[in-house]
C-alpha positions as CSV (number, residue, x, y, z in Angstrom):
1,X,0.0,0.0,0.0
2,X,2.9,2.5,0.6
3,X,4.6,1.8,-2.7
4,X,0.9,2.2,-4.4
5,X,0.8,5.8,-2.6
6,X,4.5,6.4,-3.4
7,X,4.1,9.9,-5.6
8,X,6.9,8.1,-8.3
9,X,5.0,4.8,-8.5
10,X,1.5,7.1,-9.4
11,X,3.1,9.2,-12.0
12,X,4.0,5.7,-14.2
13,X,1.7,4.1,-16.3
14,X,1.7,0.9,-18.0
15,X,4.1,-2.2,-17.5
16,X,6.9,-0.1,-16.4
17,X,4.5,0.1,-13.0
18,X,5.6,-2.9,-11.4
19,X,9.4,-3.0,-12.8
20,X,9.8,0.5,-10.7
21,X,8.0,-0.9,-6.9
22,X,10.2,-4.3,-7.6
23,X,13.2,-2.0,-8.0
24,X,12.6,0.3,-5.5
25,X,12.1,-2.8,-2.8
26,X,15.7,-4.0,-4.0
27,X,17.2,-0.6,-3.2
28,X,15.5,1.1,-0.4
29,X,16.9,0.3,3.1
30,X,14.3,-0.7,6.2
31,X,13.4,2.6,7.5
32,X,15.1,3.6,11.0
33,X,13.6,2.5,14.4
34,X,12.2,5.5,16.4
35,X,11.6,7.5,12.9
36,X,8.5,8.3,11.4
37,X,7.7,5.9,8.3
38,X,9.2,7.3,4.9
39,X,8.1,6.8,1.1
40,X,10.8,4.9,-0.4
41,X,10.9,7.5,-3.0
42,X,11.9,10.4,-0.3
43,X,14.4,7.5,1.3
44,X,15.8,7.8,-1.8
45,X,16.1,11.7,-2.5
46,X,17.3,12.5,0.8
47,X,19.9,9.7,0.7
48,X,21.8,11.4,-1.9
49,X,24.3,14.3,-0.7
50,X,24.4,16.8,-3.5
51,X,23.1,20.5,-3.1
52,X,19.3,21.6,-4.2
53,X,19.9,22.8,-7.7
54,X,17.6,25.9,-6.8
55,X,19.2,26.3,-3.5
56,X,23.4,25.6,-3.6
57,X,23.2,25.9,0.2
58,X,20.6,23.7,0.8
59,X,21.9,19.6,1.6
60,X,20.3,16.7,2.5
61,X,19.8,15.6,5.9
62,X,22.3,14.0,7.5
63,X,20.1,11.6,9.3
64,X,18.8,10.7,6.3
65,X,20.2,6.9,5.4
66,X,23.0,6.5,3.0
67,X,23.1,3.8,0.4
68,X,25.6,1.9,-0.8
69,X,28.5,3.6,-3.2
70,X,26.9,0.9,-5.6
71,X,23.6,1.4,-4.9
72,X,24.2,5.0,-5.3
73,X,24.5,4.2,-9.4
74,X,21.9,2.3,-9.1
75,X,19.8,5.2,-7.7
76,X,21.3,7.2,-10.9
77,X,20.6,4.7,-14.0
78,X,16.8,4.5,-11.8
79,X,16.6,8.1,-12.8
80,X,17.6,8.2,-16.4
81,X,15.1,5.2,-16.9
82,X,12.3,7.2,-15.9
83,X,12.6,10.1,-17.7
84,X,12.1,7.5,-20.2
85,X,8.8,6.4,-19.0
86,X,5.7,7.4,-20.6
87,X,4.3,9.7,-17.9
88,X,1.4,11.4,-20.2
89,X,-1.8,11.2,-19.1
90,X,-5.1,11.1,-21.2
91,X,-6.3,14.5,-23.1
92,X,-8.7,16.0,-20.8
93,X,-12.2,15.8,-21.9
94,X,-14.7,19.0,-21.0
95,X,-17.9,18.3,-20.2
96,X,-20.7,21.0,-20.6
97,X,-22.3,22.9,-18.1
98,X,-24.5,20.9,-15.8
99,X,-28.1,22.0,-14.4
100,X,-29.4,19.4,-11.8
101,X,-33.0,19.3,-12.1
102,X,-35.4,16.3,-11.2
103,X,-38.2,15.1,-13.7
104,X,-41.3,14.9,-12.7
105,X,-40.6,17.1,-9.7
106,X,-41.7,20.7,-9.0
107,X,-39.2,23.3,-10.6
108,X,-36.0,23.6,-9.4
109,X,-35.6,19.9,-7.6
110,X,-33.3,17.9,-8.9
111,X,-32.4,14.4,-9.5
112,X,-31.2,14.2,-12.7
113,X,-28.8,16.1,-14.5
114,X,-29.4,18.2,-17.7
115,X,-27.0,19.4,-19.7
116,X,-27.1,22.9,-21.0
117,X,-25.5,22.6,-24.2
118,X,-26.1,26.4,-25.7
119,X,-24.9,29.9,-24.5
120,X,-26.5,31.7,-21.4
121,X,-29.3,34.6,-23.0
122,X,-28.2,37.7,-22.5
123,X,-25.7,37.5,-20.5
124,X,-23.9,41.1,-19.8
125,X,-20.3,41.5,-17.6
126,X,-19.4,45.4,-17.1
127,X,-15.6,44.4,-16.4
128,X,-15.3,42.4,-19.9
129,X,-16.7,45.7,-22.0
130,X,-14.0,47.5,-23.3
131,X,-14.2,51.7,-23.9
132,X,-12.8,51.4,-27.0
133,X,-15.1,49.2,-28.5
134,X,-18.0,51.3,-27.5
135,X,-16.7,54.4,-29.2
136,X,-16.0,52.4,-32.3
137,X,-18.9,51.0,-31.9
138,X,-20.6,54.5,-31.7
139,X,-18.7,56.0,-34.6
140,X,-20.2,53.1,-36.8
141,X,-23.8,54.2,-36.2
142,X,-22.7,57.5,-37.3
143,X,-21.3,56.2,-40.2
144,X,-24.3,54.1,-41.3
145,X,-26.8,56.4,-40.4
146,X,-24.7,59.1,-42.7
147,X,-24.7,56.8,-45.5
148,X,-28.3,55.9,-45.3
149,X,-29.5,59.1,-45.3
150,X,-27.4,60.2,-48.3
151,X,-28.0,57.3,-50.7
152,X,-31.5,56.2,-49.4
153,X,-33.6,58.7,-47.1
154,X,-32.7,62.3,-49.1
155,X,-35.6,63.0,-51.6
156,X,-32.3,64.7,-53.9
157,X,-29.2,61.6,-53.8
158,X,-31.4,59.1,-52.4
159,X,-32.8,56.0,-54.6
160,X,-35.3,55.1,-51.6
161,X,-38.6,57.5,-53.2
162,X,-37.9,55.6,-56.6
163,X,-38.0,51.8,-54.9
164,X,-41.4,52.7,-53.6
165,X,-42.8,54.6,-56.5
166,X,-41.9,51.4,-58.5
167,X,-43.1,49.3,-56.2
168,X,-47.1,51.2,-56.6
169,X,-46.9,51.3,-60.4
170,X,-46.3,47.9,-60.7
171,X,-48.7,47.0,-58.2
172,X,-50.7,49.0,-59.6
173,X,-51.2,51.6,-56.6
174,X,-51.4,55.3,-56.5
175,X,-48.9,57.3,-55.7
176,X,-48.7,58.7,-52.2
177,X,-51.6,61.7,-52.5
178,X,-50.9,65.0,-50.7
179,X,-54.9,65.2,-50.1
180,X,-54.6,62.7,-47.2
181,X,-54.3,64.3,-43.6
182,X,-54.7,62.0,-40.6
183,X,-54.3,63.1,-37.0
184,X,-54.2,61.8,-33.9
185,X,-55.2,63.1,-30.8
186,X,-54.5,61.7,-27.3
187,X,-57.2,62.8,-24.9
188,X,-56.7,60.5,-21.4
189,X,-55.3,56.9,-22.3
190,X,-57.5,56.6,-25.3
191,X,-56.8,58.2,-28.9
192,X,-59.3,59.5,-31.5
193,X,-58.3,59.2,-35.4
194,X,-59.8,61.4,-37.5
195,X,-59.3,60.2,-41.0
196,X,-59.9,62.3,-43.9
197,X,-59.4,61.2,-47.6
198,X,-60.5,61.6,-50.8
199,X,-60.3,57.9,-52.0
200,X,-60.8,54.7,-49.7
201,X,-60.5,52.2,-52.7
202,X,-56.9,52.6,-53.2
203,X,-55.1,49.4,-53.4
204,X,-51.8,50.1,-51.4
205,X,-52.3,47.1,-49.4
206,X,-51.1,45.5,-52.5
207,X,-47.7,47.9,-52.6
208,X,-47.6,47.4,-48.9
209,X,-47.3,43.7,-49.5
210,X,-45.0,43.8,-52.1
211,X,-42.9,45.8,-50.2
212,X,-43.0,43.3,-47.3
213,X,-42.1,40.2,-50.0
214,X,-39.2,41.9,-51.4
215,X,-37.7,43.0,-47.7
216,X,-38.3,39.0,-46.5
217,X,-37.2,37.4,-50.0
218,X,-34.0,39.9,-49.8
219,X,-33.5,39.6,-46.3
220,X,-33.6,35.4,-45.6
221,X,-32.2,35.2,-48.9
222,X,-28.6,36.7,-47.6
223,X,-29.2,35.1,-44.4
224,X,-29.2,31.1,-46.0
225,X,-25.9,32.2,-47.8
226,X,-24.3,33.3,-44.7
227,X,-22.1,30.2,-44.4
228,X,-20.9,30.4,-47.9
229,X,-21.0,33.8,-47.8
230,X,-18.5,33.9,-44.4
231,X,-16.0,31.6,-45.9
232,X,-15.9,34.0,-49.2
233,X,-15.5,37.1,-48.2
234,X,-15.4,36.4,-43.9
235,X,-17.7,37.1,-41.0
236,X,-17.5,41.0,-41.0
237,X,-17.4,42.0,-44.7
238,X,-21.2,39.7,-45.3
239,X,-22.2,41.1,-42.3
240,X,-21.8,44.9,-43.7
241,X,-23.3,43.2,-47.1
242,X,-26.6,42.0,-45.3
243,X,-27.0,44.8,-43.2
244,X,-26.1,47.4,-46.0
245,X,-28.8,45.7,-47.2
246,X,-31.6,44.5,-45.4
247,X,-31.5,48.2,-43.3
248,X,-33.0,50.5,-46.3
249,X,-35.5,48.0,-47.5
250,X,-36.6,47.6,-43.7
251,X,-36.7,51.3,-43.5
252,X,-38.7,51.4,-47.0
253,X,-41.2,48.8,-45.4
254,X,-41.8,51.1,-42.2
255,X,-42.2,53.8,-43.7
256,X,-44.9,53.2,-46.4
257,X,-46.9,51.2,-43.3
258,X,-46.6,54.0,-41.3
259,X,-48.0,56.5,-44.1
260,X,-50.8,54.2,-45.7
261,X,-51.4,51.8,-42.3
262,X,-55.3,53.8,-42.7
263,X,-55.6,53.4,-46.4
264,X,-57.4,50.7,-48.7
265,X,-60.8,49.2,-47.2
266,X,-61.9,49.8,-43.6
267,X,-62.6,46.8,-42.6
268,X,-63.6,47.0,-38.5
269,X,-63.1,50.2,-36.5
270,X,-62.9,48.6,-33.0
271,X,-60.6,51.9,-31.4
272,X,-63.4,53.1,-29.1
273,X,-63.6,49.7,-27.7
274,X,-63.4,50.2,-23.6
275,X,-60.4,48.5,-22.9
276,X,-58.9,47.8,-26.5
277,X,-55.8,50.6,-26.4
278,X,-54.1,49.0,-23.6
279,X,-54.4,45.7,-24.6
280,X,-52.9,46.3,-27.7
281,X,-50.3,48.6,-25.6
282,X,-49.4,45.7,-23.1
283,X,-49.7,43.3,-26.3
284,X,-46.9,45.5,-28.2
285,X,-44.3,45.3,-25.1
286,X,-45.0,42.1,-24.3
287,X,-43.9,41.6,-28.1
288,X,-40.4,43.4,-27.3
289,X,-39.7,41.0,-24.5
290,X,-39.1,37.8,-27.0
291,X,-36.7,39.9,-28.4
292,X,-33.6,37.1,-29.7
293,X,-31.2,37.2,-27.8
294,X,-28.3,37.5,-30.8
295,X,-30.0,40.8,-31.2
296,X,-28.2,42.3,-27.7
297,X,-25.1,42.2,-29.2
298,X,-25.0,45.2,-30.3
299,X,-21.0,44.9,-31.4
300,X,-21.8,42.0,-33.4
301,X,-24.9,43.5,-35.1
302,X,-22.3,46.5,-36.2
303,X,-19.8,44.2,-37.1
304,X,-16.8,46.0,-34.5
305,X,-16.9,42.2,-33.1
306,X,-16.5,39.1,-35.2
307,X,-20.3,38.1,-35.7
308,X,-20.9,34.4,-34.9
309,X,-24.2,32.3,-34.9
310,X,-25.3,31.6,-31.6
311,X,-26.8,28.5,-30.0
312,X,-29.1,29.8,-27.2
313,X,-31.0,27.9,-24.4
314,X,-31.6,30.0,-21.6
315,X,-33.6,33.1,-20.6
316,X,-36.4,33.7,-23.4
317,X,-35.6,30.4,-25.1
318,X,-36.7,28.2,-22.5
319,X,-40.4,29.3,-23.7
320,X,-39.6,29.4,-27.0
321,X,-37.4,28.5,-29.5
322,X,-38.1,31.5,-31.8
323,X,-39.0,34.7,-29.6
324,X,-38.0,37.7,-32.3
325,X,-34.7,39.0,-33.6
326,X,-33.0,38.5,-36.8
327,X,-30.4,36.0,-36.8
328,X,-33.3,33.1,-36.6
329,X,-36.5,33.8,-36.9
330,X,-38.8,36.3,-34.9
331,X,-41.8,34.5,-35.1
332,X,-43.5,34.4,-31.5
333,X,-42.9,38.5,-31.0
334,X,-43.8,39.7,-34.5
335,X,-47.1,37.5,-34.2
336,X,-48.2,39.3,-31.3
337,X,-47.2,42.7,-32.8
338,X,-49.0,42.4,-36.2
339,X,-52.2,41.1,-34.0
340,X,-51.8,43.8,-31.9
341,X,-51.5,46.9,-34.4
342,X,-54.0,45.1,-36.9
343,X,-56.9,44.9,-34.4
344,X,-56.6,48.5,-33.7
345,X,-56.0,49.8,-37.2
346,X,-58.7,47.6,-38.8
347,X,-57.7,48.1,-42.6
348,X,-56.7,46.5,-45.7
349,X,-53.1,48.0,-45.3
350,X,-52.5,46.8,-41.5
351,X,-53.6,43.4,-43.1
352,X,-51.7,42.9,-45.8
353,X,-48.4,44.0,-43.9
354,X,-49.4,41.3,-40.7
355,X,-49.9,38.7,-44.0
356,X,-46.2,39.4,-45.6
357,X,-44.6,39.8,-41.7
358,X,-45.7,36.8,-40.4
359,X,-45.3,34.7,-43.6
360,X,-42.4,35.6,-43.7
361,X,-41.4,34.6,-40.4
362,X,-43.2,31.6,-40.7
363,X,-40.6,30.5,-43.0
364,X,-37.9,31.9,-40.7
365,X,-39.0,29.3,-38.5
366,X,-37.9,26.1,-40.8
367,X,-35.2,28.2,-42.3
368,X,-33.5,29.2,-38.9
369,X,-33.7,25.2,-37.4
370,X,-32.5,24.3,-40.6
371,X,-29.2,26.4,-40.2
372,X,-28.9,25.8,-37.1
373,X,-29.4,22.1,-37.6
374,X,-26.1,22.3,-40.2
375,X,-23.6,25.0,-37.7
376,X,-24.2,22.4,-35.0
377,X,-25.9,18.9,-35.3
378,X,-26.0,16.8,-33.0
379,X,-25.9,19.6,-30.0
380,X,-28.7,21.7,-31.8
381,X,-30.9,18.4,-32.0
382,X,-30.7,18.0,-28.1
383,X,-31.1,21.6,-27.6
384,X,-34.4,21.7,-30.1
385,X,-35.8,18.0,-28.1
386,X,-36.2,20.1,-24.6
387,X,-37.5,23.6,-26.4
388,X,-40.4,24.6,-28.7
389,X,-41.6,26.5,-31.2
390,X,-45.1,27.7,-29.5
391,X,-44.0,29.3,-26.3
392,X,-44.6,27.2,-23.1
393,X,-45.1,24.0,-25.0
394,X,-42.2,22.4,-23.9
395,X,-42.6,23.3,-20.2
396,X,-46.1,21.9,-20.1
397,X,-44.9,18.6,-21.9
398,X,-42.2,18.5,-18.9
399,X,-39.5,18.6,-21.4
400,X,-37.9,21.6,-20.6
401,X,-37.7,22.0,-16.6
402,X,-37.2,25.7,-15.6
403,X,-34.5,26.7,-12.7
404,X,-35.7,27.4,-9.5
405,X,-34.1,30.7,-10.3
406,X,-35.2,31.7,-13.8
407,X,-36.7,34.9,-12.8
408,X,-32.8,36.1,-13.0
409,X,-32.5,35.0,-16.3
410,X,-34.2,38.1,-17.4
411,X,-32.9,40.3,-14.5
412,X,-30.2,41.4,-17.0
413,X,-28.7,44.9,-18.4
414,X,-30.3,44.5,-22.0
415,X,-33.4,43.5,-20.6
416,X,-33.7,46.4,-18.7
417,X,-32.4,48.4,-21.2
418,X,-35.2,46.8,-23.9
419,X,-38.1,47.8,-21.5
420,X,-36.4,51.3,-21.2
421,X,-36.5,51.6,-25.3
422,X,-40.1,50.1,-25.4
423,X,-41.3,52.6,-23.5
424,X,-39.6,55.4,-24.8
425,X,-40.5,54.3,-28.0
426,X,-44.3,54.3,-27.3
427,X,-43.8,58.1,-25.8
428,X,-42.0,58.9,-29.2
429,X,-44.6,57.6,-31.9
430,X,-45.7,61.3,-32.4
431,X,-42.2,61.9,-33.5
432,X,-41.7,58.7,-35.5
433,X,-44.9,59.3,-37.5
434,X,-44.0,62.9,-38.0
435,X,-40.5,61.9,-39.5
436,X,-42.2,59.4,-41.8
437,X,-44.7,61.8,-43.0
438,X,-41.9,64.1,-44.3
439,X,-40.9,61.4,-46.9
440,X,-44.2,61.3,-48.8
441,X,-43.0,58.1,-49.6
């Protein structure tokens, strides 16, 4: 047992194990009467005489026993041998992070182990942002926002007005008409729309459409070529590509809805409806809150990072698989939005753009498992065998088991900072509609 627990006998593997302990018997004196039991081992390196080759000064004990001048060679062609020795020791294997939790149990119990193979939603460290990055960062968004105004926005360098008029000749829509006023009044929490046109037959919820097709076809298009597209050019250049873009036509999309969302046919005016404002408010941030989580990195989004497709499986994807955001598919939060805004606009317009939005992401869903499927196999199967696609499914089934502690899943910087933008956004539709109004697009 004490040559087993001899530190040279553990570090040797293989045959060579019992060579050494028969070799080390042979050499190593009894120990000394009235001394504490020694490892043969540090018998043997405290037998020898010669200085610590750290520490000149330092020498072996002199009550140490000596061996034999013969022995003593011995002791020396025993060294040499073992630096000969394979002493490796199998490559370490890493295991993913473990969450105990116990099926069939209330949440949070555990008995059985579950293996969290994706990245942690979210997730935000102050100490691991760097200044610079921000700034750079920051400058970008200038930049962008420069370039988008100059070749897009601007009714005099900008090709945006010409996208959109093309879009309502061929589908075979008017073009915007100056006659059209609508304002909006807030008196309390409810709003009054006074509409005022001279034609309620136009067909721009057929330009509205269009516009929505061309923006998804465009858009998911670029986003299915990513992979070839990254090993072409790299991650950064396609991700200026897609987002040079995908950013105008989204702003084109906008835009138009927010000019003609009151145009075509009427088809329910439910607005005075007790009640129907803030369900359609709390609807619209509830929408914000299954926001993808790929969408908080904001230096990935810009590019200032290297942008990589994540595998998520905490926080929001827990309830679903495809909350909103655009590396995947937004499905779960754009659904609720277009509900939302279409029950209290009521028109041909509002309907058209829910139609093209969720269609689109509809297919987002099957495109999105399918690239994900490819980037990581085997780990995104297990990942998509305890989540789901309508939100809570998976929980119900009692094949995803939430922490005891999920609440602080969402207790995070960019969810706080999405609920500060929601409802600062809300506060600045006045503004937004203004701005879009100014285009006449």
């Amino acid at each position: 047992d004490t040559q087993v627990k001899d530190p040279l006998v553990r570090c040797v593997v293989g045959p060579q194990r019992a060579q050494l302990i028969r070799l080390l018997q042979r050499l190593s004196p009894p120990p000394p009467l009235k001394q504490p039991p020694q490892t043969m081992a540090t018998s043997l390196l405290l037998s020898t005489t010669t200085a610590h080759p750290r520490n000149p000064k330092f020498l072996s004990s002199s009550r140490s026993p000596s061996l034999h001048p013969r022995r003593h060679l011995q002791v020396i062609a025993l060294t040499s041998s073992l630096s000969r020795l394979s002493l490796r020791s199998p490559p370490l294997e890493f295991a993913p992070i473990r969450r105990s939790l116990r099926s069939g149990s209330t949440i949070g119990e555990t008995e059985e182990e579950e293996e969290i193979l994706g990245e942690d939603s979210a997730a935000f460290e102050l100490g691991k942002q760097k200044l610079s990055s921000w700034i750079y960062f920051t400058v970008v968004l200038g930049v962008v926002l420069f370039v988008l105004d100059v070749v897009w926005i601007d009714e005099g360098t900008g090709v945006g007005k010409g996208l959109v008029e093309a879009v309502e000749r061929v589908s075979g829509s008017p073009e915007a008409s100056p006659h059209m006023l609508v304002s909006e009044a807030s008196i309390g929490r409810r709003l009054y729309t006074n509409i005022n046109r001279i034609d309620q037959t136009r067909e721009h919820h057929v330009a509205m459409l269009s516009l929505t097709l061309i923006f998804a076809l465009v858009h998911s298009g670029l986003a299915s070529l990513r992979d070839v597209g990254e090993k072409l050019i790299g991650e950064r250049a396609f991700r200026v590509i897609f987002a040079g873009v995908s950013l105008p036509l989204a702003l084109s999309t906008v835009v138009y809805f927010i000019n003609h969302r009151y145009d075509g046919i009427q088809l329910w005016q439910l607005q005075s409806v007790p009640g129907l404002h803030q369900l359609v408010w709390f609807s619209s941030f509830v929408s914000f809150v299954f926001l993808y989580p790929s969408t908080f990195n904001l230096l990935e989004v810009a590019a200032v990072e290297k942008p990589k497709m994540h595998l998520w499986e905490t926080g929001i994807m827990r309830i679903t698989r495809h909350p909103q955001g655009a590396v995947v598919s937004q499905m779960v939060g754009q659904v609720i939005w277009c509900l939302a805004h279409t029950l209290w606009i009521g028109s041909s317009v509002a309907v058209a753009a829910s139609i093209g939005l969720i269609g689109h992401h509809l297919f987002g869903v099957w495109n999105g498992d399918r690239r994900l499927a490819i980037r990581y196999g085997e780990a995104f199967e297990r990942v998509k065998s305890r989540t789901s696609i309508m939100p809570f499914a998976a929980i119900f089934d009692g094949r995803q088991k939430l922490p005891k502690d999920y609440y602080r899943e969402f207790l995070r910087v960019p969810y706080l900072t999405i609920i500060a933008l929601t409802l600062g956004t809300y506060f600045a539709h006045p503004i937004m509609q203004a701005s879009s109004y100014k285009l006449h697009w």
